[in-house]
C-alpha positions in Angstrom: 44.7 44.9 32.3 44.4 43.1 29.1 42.9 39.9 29.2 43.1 36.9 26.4 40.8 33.9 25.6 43.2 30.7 25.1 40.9 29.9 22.0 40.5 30.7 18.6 37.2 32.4 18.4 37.2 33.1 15.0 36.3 29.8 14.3 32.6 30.5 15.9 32.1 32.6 12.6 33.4 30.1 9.7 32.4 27.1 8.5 34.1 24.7 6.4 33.3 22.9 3.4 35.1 19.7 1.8 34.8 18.1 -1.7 35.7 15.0 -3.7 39.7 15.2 -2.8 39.8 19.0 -2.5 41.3 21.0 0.4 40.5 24.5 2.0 37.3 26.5 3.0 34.8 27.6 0.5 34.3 31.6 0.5 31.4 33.3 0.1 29.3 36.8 0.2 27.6 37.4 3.1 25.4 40.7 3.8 28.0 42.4 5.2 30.5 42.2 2.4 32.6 40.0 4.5 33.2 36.1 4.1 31.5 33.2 5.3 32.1 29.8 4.3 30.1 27.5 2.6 26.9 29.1 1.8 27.5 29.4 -2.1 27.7 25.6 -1.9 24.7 24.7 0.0 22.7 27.3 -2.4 24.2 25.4 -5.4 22.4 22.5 -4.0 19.2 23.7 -2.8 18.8 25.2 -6.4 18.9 21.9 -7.7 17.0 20.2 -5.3 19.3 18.1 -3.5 18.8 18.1 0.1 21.4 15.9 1.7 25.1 15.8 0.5 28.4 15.5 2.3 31.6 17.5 1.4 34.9 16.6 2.2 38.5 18.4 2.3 41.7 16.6 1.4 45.5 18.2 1.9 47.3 17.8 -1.2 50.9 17.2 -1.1 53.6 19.4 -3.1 55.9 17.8 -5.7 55.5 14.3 -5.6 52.6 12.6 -7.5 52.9 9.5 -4.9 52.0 11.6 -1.8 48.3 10.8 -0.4 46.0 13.3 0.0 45.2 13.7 3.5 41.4 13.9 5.0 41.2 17.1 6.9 37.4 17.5 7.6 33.9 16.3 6.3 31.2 18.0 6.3 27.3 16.5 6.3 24.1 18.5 5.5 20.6 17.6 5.3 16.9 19.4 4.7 17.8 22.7 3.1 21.3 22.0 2.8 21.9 23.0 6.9 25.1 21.4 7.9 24.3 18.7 11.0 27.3 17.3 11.5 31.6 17.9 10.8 33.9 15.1 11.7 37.7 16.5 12.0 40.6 14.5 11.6 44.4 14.4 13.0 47.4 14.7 11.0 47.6 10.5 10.8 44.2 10.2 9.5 42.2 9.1 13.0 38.9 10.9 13.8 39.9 13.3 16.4 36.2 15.8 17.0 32.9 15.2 16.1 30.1 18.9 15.6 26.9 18.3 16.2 24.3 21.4 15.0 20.8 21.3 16.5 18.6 23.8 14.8 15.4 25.2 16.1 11.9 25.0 14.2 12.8 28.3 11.9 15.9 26.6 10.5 18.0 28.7 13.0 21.3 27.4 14.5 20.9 27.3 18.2 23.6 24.6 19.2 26.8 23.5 17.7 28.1 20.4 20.6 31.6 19.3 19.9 32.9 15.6 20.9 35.6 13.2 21.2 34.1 10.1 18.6 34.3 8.1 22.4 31.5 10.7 22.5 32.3 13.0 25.7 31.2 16.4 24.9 34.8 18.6 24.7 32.8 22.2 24.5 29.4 23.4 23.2 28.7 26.9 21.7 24.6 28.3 22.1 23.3 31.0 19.6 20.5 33.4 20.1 18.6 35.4 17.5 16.4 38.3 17.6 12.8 38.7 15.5 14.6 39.4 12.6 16.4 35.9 13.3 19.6 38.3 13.1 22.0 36.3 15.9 22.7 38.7 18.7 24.8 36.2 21.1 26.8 33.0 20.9 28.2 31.6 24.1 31.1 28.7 24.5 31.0 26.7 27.6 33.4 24.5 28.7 33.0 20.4 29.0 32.6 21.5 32.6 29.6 24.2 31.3 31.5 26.6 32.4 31.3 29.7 30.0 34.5 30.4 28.5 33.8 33.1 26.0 30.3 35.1 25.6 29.5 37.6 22.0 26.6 40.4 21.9 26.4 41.0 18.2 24.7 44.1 17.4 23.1 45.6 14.0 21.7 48.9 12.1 18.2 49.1 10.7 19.4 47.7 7.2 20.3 44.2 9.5 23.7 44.9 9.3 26.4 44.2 12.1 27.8 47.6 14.0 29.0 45.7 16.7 30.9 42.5 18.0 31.3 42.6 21.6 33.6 39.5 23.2 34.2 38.8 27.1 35.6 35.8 29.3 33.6 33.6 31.6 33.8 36.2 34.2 31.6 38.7 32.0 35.5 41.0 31.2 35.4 42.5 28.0 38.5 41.3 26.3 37.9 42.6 22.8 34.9 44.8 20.9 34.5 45.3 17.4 32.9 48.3 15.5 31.3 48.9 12.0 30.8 51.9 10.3 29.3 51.8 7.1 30.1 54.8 4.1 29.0 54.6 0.6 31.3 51.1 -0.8 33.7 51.0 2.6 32.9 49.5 5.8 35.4 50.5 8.6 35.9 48.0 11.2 38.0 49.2 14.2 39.1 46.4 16.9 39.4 47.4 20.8 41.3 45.8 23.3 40.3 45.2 27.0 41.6 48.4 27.9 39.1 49.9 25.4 42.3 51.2 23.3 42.9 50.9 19.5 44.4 47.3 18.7 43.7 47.5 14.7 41.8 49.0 12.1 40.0 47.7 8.7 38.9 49.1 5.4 36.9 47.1 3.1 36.1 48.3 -0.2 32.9 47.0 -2.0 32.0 46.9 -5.2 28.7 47.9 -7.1 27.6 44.2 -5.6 28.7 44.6 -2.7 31.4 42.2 -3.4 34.6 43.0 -1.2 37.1 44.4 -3.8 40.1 45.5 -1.1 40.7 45.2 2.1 44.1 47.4 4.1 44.8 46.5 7.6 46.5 49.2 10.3 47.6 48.8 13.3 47.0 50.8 16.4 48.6 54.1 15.7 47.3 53.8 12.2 50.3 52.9 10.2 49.2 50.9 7.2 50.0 47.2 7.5 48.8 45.5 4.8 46.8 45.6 1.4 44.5 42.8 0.3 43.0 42.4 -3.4 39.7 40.4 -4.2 39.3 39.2 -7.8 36.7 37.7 -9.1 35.2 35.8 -12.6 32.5 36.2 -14.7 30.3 34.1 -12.7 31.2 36.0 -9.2 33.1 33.6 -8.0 36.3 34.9 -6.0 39.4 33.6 -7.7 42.0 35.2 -6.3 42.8 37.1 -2.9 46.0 38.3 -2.0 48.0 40.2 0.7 50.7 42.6 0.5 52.9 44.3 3.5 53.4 48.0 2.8 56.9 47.2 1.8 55.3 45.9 -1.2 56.6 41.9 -0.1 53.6 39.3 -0.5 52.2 38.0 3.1 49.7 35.3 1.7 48.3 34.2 -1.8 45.2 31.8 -2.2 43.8 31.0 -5.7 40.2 28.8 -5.7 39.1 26.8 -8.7 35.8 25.7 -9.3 34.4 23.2 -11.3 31.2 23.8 -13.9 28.4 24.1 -11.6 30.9 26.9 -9.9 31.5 24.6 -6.5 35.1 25.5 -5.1 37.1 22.5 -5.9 40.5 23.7 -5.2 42.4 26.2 -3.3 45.9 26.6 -3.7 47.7 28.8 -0.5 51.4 30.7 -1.7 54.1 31.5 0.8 56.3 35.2 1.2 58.2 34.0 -1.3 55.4 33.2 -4.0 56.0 29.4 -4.0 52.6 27.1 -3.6 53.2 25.8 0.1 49.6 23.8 0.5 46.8 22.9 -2.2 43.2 21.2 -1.1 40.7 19.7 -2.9 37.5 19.6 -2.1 35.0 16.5 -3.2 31.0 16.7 -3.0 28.9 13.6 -2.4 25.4 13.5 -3.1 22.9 11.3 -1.0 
């Protein structure tokens, strides 16, 4: 029987990052040739020595020039650029959750404890890391500490991931992902509970290991869609874009970044190719 966690648990994976009146999350390179978020800024600023700075992520209205940017999320780092707290706000402005990241004496996340700003823990989410700090497990409990999803990450000799296994509270597997690495492609195929094909994922890298392409099929292997990665000179990813097989868009995002190559803006286009959301993001230093 298949089995579904009532959460998004992407989330667990991605971070956010906010700027001066700038919306969306800031993509970046990570070993794998996938995306995390956030990292290209907080090496911007440990490469020039700042250690503390808060980012922040505005929506930006479409059309008219008198509609206020709304706050979605700010983000606050400290020694090393290693975020330690993310305030999240509702759709009238109000402070709705609060993150809290503890760290352990290597600079290793260990805890991420969300909260109301009445300050009542909501949910907490514990990592674990093997001698190669690589982070083999993150765990959600509940406000009740009750776990409510558990991940075993697994990796190959060259430290990178093979394996994503995810389960419930009561120790069911509910969904495993697999890696295969060959040449430029990894090829990521997605179980279900019932240990059957749900999807399948080529990414193409280039000679950086940048992700150039990415095509999406579904479980009996019919392609879904296409994805395109393009870049500028400086490496930083410009443009990504979806297409069904049909050849009709799904999604468009174009990033801007400002001289010191910090995302600034990112604009998200609809099926039909019309701008539907743009954020800003704006970068405080302390």
């Amino acid at each position: 029987m298949k089995k579904y966690l009532p959460l998004l648990m992407s989330a667990a994976l991605v971070f956010f990052a906010a700027p001066q009146i700038s919306p969306g999350p800031v993509l970046a390179d990570d070993k794998n040739g996938r995306y995390s978020a956030d990292e290209r800024e907080k090496k911007i600023f440990r490469e020039s020595s700042v250690k503390n700075f808060s980012c922040y992520e505005y929506e930006v209205g479409l059309g008219s020039s008198s509609q206020t940017a709304r706050l979605l999320l700010t983000n606050h780092y400290d020694e090393g650029a290693k975020i330690k707290l993310a305030r999240r706000y509702d759709k009238n402005g109000n402070l709705a959750l609060e993150d809290h990241y503890i760290y352990d004496r290597s600079g290793n996340k260990i805890a991420k404890v969300i909260k109301t700003p009445a300050g009542p823990a909501v949910s907490k989410w514990l990592y674990r890391y093997d001698g190669a700090r690589n982070m083999v497990r993150m765990t959600l409990f509940s406000a009740a500490n009750e776990i409510r999803g558990d991940w075993s990450l697994k990796y190959d000799g060259g430290r990178r991931m093979v394996e994503i296994i995810e389960s419930d509270g009561d120790g069911d597997i509910f969904n495993r992902s697999s890696s295969v690495y060959s040449g430029n492609k990894i090829i990521e195929t997605n179980y279900n509970a019932d240990n059957e094909i749900d999807n399948k994922r080529i990414y193409t890298l280039d000679q950086r290991g940048k992700k150039t392409g990415t095509v999406l099929y579904d479980r009996s292997g019919v392609e879904k869609t296409k994805t395109s990665y393009i870049y500028d000179t400086a490496e930083n990813l410009i443009e990504n874009a979806a297409y069904r097989q049909n050849g009709g868009l799904s999604f468009k995002l174009i990033h801007k970044y400002d001289y010191e190559n910090k995302l600034i803006e990112k604009t998200s286009f609809g099926p039909d190719g019309l701008p539907d959301k743009i954020y800003r993001f704006v970068y405080e230093k302390h």
